[in-house]
FISE-427373 format. One record per residue (C-alpha): residue in three letters; x, y, z. Coordinates in steps of 0.02 Angstrom, whole numbers, plus 50000, padded with zeros to 5 digits. Last residue first. Example, Ala and Ser with C-alpha at 12.3 -4.5 7.8 and 13.67 -1.06 7.14 Angstrom:
<recs>
SER506844994750357;ALA506154977550390;
</recs>
This chain:
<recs>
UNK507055017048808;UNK506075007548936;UNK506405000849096;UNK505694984649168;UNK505154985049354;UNK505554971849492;UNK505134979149683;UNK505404974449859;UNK506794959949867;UNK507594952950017;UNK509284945550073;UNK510114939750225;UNK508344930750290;UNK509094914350261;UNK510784911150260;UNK511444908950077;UNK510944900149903;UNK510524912049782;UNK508614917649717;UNK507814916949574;UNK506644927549516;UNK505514922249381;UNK504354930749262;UNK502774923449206;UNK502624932149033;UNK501904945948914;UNK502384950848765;UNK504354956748711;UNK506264952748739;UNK507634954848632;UNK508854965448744;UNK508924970248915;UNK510244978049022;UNK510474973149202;UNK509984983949364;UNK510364985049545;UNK509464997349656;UNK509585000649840;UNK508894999150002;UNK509474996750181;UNK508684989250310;UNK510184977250336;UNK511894984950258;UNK511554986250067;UNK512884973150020;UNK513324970349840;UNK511964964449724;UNK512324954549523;UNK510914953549429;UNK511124937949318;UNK509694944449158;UNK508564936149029;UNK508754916449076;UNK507444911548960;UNK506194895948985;UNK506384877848990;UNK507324875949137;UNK506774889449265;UNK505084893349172;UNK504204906749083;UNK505424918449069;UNK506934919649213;UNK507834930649287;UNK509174925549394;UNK509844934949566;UNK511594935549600;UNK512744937149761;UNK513594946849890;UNK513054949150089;UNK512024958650207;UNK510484963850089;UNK509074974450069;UNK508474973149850;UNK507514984549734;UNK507764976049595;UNK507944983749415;UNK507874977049232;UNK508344986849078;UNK507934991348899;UNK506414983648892;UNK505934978148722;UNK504584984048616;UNK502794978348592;UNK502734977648773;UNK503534969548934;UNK501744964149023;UNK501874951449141;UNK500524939749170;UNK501244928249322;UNK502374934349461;UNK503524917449512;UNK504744916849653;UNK506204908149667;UNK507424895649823;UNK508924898549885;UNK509804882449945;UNK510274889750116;UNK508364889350159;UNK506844902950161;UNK507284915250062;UNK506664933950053;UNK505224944049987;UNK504544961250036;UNK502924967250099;UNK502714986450149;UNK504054997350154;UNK504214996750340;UNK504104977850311;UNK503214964050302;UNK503464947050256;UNK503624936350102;UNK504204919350110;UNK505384908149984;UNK506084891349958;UNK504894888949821;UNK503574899049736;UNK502014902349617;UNK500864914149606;UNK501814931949671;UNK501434948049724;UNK502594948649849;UNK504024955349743;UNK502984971949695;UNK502894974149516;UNK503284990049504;UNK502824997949351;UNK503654995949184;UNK503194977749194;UNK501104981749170;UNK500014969049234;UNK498474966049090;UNK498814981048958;UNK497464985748879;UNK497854994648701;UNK497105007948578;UNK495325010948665;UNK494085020448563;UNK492715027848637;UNK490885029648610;UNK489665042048686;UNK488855044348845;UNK489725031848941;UNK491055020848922;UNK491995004948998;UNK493594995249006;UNK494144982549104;UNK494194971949271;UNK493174960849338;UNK492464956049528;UNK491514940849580;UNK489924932949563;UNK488604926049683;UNK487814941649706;UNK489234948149793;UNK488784934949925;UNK487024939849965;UNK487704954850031;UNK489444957049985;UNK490944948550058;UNK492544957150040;UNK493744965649898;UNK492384980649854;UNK492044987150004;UNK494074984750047;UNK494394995949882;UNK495395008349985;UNK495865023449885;UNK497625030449848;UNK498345048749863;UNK497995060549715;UNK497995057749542;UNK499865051549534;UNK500695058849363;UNK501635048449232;UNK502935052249095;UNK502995038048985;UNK501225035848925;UNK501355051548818;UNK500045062148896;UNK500035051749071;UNK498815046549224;UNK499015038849370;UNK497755030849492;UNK498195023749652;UNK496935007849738;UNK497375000949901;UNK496664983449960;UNK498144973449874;UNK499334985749804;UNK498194989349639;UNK498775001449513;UNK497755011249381;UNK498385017349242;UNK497575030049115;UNK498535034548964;UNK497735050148865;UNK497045054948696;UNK495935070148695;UNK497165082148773;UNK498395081748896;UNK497855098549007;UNK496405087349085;UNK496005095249247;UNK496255084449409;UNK495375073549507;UNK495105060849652;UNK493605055549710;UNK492985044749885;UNK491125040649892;UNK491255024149849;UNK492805021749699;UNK493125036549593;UNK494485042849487;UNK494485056149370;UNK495275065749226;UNK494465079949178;UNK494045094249061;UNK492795108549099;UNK491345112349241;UNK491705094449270;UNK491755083549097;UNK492345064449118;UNK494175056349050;UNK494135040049163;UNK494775028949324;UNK493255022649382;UNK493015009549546;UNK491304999249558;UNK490234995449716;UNK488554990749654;UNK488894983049509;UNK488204966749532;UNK489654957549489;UNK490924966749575;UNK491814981649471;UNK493354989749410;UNK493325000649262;UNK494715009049163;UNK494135024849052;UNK492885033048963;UNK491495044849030;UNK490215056648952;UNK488905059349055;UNK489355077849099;UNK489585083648934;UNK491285086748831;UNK492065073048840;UNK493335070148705;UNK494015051148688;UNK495465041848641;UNK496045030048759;UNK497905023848794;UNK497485007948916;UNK498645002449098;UNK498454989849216;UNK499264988549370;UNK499394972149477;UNK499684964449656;UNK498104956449738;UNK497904944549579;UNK496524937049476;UNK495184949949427;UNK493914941349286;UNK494134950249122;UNK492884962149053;UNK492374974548920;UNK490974989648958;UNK489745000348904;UNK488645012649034;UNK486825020148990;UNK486025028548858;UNK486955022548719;UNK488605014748751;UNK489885012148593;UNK491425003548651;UNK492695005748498;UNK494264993348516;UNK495924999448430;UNK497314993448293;UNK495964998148166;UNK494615010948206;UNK493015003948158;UNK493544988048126;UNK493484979248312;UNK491994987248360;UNK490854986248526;UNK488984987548601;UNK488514971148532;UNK488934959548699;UNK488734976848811;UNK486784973748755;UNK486924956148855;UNK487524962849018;UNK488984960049097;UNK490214955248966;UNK491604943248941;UNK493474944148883;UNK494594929348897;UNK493974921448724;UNK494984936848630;UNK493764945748519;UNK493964944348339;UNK494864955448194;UNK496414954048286;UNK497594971848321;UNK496634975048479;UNK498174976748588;UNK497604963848727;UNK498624960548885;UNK497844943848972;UNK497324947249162;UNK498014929249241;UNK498114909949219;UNK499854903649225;UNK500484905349044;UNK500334890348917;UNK501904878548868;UNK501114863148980;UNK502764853249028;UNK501904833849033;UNK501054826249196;UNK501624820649334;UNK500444830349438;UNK501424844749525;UNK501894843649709;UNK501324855549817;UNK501884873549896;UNK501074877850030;UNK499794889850069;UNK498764876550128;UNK497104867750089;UNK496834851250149;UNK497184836750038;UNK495514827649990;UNK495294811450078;UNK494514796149984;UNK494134778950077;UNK494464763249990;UNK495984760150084;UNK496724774850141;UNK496574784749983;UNK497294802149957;UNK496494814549844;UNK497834828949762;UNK496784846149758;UNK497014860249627;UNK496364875249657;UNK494804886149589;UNK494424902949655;UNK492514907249706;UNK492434925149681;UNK493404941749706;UNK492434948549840;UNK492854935749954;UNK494584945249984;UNK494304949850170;UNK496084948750260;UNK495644950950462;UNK495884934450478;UNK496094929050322;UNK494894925250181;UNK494574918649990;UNK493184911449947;UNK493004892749891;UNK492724881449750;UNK493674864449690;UNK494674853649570;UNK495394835349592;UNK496544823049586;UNK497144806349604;UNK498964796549597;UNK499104779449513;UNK500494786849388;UNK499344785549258;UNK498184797849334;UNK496744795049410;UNK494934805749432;UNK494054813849586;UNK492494820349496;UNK492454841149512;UNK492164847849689;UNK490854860849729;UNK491674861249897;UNK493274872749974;UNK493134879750168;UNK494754886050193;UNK495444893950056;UNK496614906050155;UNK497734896850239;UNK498784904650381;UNK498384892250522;UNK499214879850389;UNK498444861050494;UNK496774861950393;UNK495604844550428;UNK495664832550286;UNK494394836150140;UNK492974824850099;UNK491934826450267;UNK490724811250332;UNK491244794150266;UNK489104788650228;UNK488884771750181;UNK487954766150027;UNK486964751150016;UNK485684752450129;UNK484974770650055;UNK484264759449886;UNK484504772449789;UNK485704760149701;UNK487214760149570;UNK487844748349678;UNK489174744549824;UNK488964763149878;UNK490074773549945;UNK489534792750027;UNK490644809750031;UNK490554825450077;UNK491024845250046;UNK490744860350145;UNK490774876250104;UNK489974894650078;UNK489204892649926;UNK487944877949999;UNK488704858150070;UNK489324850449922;UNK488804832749876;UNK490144817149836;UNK489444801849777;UNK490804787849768;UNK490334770149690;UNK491284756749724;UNK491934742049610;UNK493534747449671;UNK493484765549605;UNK492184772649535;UNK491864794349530;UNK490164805849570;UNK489814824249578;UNK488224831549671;UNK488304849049666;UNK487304852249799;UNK486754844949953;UNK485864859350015;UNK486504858950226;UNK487154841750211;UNK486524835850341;UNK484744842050298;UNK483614829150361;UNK483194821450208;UNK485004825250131;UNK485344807650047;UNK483334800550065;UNK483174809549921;UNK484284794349816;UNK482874791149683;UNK483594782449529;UNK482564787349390;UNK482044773049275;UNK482614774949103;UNK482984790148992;UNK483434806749006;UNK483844815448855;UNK485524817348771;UNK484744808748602;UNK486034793748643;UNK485114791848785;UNK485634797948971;UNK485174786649144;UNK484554795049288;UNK485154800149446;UNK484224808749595;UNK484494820549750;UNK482944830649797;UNK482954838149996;UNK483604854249969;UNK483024860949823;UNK483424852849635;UNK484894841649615;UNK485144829949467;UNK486364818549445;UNK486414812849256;UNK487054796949207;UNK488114791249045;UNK488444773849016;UNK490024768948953;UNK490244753149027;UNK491264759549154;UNK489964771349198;UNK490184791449157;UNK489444801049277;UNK488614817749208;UNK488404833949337;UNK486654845449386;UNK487154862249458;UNK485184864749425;UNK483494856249455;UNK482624844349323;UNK481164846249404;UNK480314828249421;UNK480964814649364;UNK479044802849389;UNK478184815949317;UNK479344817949157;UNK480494830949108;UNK481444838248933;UNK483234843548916;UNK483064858948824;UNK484334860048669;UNK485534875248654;UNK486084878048483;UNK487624865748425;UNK489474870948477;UNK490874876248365;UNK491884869448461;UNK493744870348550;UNK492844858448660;UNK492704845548494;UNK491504836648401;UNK490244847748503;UNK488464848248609;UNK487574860648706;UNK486334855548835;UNK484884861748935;UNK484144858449088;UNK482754874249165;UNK482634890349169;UNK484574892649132;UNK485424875949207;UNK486804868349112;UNK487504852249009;UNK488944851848910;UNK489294838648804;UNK490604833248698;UNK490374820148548;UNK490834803048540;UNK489384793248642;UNK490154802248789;UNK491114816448854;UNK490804828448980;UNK490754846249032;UNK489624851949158;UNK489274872649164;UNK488634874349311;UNK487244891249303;UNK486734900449193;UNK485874918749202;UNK485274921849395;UNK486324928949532;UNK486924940649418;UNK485244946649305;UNK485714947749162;UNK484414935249102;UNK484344920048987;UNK482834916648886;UNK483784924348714;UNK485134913748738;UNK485904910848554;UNK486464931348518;UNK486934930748704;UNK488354916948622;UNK488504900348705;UNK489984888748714;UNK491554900148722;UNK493084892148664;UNK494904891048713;UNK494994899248878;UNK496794893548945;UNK497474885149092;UNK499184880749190;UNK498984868849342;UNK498034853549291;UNK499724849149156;UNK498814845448986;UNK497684861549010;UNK496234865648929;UNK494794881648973;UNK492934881548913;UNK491954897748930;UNK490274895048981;UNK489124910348904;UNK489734925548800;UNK489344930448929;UNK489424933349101;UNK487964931949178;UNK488024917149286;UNK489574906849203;UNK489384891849320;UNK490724881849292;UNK491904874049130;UNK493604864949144;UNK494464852849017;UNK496114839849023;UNK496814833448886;UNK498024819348895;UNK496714807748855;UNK495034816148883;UNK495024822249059;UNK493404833349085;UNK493154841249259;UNK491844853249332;UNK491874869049428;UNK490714875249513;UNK491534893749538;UNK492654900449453;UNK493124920949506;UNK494534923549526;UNK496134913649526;UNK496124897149427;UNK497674888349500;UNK497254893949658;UNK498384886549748;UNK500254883249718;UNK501184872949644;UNK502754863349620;UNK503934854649496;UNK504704871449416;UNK506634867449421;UNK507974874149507;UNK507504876649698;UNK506434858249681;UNK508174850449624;UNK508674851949780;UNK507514839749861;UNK508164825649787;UNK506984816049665;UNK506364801749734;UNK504404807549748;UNK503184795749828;UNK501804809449800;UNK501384807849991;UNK502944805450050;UNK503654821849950;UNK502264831750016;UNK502534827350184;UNK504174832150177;UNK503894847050104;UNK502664851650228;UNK503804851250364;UNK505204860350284;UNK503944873650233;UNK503184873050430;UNK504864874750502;UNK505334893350393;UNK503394897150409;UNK503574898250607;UNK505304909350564;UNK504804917650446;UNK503394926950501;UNK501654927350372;UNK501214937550242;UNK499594931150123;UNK498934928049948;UNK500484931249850;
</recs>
């Protein structure tokens, strides 16, 4: 859930927007079936931090990689067959391979661009210069890094460099270095440069595009489209050609890509760094792009540049990206992907390898961990100075949770759950330390909370997020837990840093100092915690709002409508129960759905008496059978809106 907003304005401006929608992706379905099936969206579909992204499709593949910076291991590739669900399947670059790349965050590598030609898979990225990977496949393995060589006449090869693919099959690379240097040159079979360079400088000579980066380029029409980026903090635009030219006289310049914002209450306002528009078979066209995340008064650029999903709309032969809104939109036709929505991944260590979702930091972290020294667990073994394991942050709503085993006995020694922006200058600890004795303690800023450890050496740590605030618990049989004092505001670490956070965003994890720990399980959005209704990804037919509570959830239109919280974890073992936490005037039934509303698993029908309005209360189901994580559904009944709310969900265990 990215934002709360009145119901009665966003009541008229769903209906609204639905229609439009519909028009625009000449749907003939009946609008009903959108409250029982999945056949919308809703930006970001890569939340957290992804910035420059770039676009493969490959059949009925499709393939993302951006500018990993220093995480490593390097340029993680993620598929989908749908645009809207993704998964890491392959990382291209190990730190054991990229000895000349630095930790340093605004530095390390940067766009990742993932093509195809000549049979193979490319991806080409800037690290001190051009280089290239190369593949049979994206899942790899991928070749050692080769150095895309210069000439005199080229020039410096730049950086956030792309490939256009001819219709001939000629590949091109657009190159960008400075301000004022915009150029395209032909590719060889070798992956070199090769050919004349076509000099298009003359594009931002007087700075109107501000850098005129990430150059990206599509054909439609017998035109050509170049489309640059304005700098990190927005702005995308878009020229036609009637050639593959730099001669400036034939190309036009259509000013802005994306159509002016109408949703006041969007978020993602200023996207850019877009990947090549590209066509479906349906006719319709798409792309992926960049921006922060912020509201007015609602700072959340400290998580990254998020990736959504854009439709482009033609009139005539010239493109218009759809503006961002908070919305719900109309999923590419496309087939059923089975993956998960992208979010936290729970990992239990059992595997003898690293999951691809995890990165590192620093390039010692990368060899600073076991998987077979204590089976079933992860070891993190610092030396002198802090360890960690990372995922990229994704939602406002979460709490993850880790069993660690580790005796601290000296003031440096620290294990626990870590929570940091990419430079690590404003981090959050939730960890077993050593105080004048035995402690479990949570910092974030100047502000700590602690107690004395009476648990022993093996402990569960949670921490919970509630968008800005920050709670710690901990627990000596992870059933049982205690609050660790009242929560912490992470706002300094949720909004724009100097220099823009360094460029990267925030992660979450685990991390050690002083001497090695052992971690038996981290769990990425734990369902035996309350998973606050609001906290949603996906929806239809719904709004949340606030409340003396806080935010709570309710429908929008007499035909119901659901709600979708992505990554949850049930466990090894099954739940024993479901509960809501629901405020209504009337009778009905809430579903619960896994994974989807058709093709996934109706767990529970809640049944809910009235509560009398502002009232509270709990209804509950029994559970049986189900385990792992999921994107759980609630689904609403048909009634008057704003007759019925939900706070809470939480799983029960035996």
């Amino acid at each position: 859930m990215r934002h709360l907003y009145t119901i009665s304005f966003c009541l008229i401006f769903q209906l609204i927007c639905i229609s439009t929608l519909l028009a625009q992706n000449k749907a003939t379905t009946d609008s009903a079936s959108f409250f029982s099936t999945v056949k919308t969206y809703v930006n970001p579909v890569l939340p957290g931090d992804h910035p420059d992204p770039t676009l493969l499709r490959v059949g009925n593949d499709f393939y993302y990689c951006g500018s990993t910076f220093h995480f490593n291991p390097y340029l993680p590739i993620y598929h989908s067959t749908d645009l809207v669900h993704w998964e890491v399947i392959s990382r291209v670059l190990p730190s054991a391979k990229a000895g000349w790349v630095n930790d340093r965050p605004s530095g390390g590598i940067w766009q990742g661009a993932i093509t195809y030609f000549y049979g193979s898979y490319w991806i080409y990225f800037s690290a001190g210069g051009q280089w290239f990977c190369k593949a049979s496949s994206p899942a790899g393995p991928w070749s050692d890094p080769v150095q895309v060589k210069s000439n005199p006449a080229t020039g410096n090869l730049g950086y956030d460099n792309s490939i256009f693919v001819d219709d001939d099959g000629k590949p091109y690379m657009l190159i960008k270095d400075g301000q004022k240097v915009n150029r395209i040159q032909a590719l060889g079979t070798d992956g070199q440069i090769t050919g004349t360079v076509i000099n298009m400088d003359w594009v931002n000579a007087k700075l109107q595009y501000s850098w005129a980066e990430g150059p990206v380029m599509c054909k439609r029409n017998g035109y050509y489209y170049y489309f640059p980026a304005g700098d990190v903090s927005g702005g995308q635009y878009v020229l036609r050609g009637t050639a593959l030219t730099g001669d400036s006289t034939k190309w036009e310049r259509l000013g802005d890509f994306f159509k002016p914002i109408t949703d006041a209450k969007a978020g993602f306002r200023r996207p850019n760094h877009i990947a090549a528009p590209f066509q479906l078979a349906d006719g319709t066209w798409w792309t992926i792009g960049q921006s922060y995340e912020k509201y007015e008064g609602n700072d959340w650029s400290g998580l990254g540049r998020q990736t959504s999903l854009y439709p482009v709309l033609w009139e005539g032969d010239r493109p218009w990206g759809m503006a961002p809104t908070t919305q719900p939109i109309i999923k590419p036709l496309l087939p059923r992907s089975s993956v998960p929505w992208r979010s936290v991944k729970t990992d239990y260590f059992d595997g003898g390898t690293l999951g691809p979702w995890w990165h590192f930091l620093t390039k010692k972290a990368s060899i600073s961990y076991s998987l077979t020294a204590r089976k079933g667990w992860v070891r993190l073994m610092p030396d002198t100075n802090r360890t960690h394991l990372m995922q990229k942050e994704t939602d406002h709503f979460y709490s993850v949770v880790t069993k660690v085993s580790f005796r601290a006995l000296e003031q440096n020694a620290k294990a626990g759950l870590y929570l940091t922006n990419g430079n690590q200058k404003v981090i959050a600890r939730l960890y077993l330390g050593y105080e004048k004795g035995k402690k479990i303690i949570f910092t974030l800023d100047t502000a700590t909370r602690s107690a004395t450890n009476l648990a022993g050496d093996i402990i569960w740590l949670k921490l919970q997020r509630e968008q800005h605030l920050l709670t710690a618990f901990y627990s000596g049989n992870g059933k049982s837990w205690v609050r660790l004092g009242e929560p912490i505001s992470a706002i300094n670490l949720d909004k724009e840093q100097p220099n823009f956070n360094s460029w990267v965003g925030t992660s979450v994890g685990l991390f050690a100092e002083g001497k090695p720990a052992d971690f038996d399980f981290f769990i990425g959005k734990d369902g035996s915690s309350p998973l606050p209704a609001a906290g949603y990804s996906n929806y239809f037919g719904v709004m949340a709002t606030d409340s003396k509570l806080g935010p709570i959830v309710t429908n929008t239109s007499t035909l119901g409508g659901w709600l979708m919280i992505s990554g949850v974890e049930l466990g090894a073992a099954s739940p024993s129960a479901i509960e809501l936490v629901v405020s209504s005037v009337k009778t009905g039934n809430f579903e619960v759905w896994l994974d989807d509303l058709k093709y996934g698993k109706l767990i529970a029908t809640i049944p809910f008496t009235p509560t009398g309005p502002d009232n509270w209360k709990i209804f509950k189901k029994t559970l049986t059978n189900i385990t792992g994580q999921h994107d759980l559904f609630i689904k609403f009944p048909p009634g008057t809106p704003n007759e019925t709310f939900v706070k809470n969900i939480k799983f029960l265990t035996k």
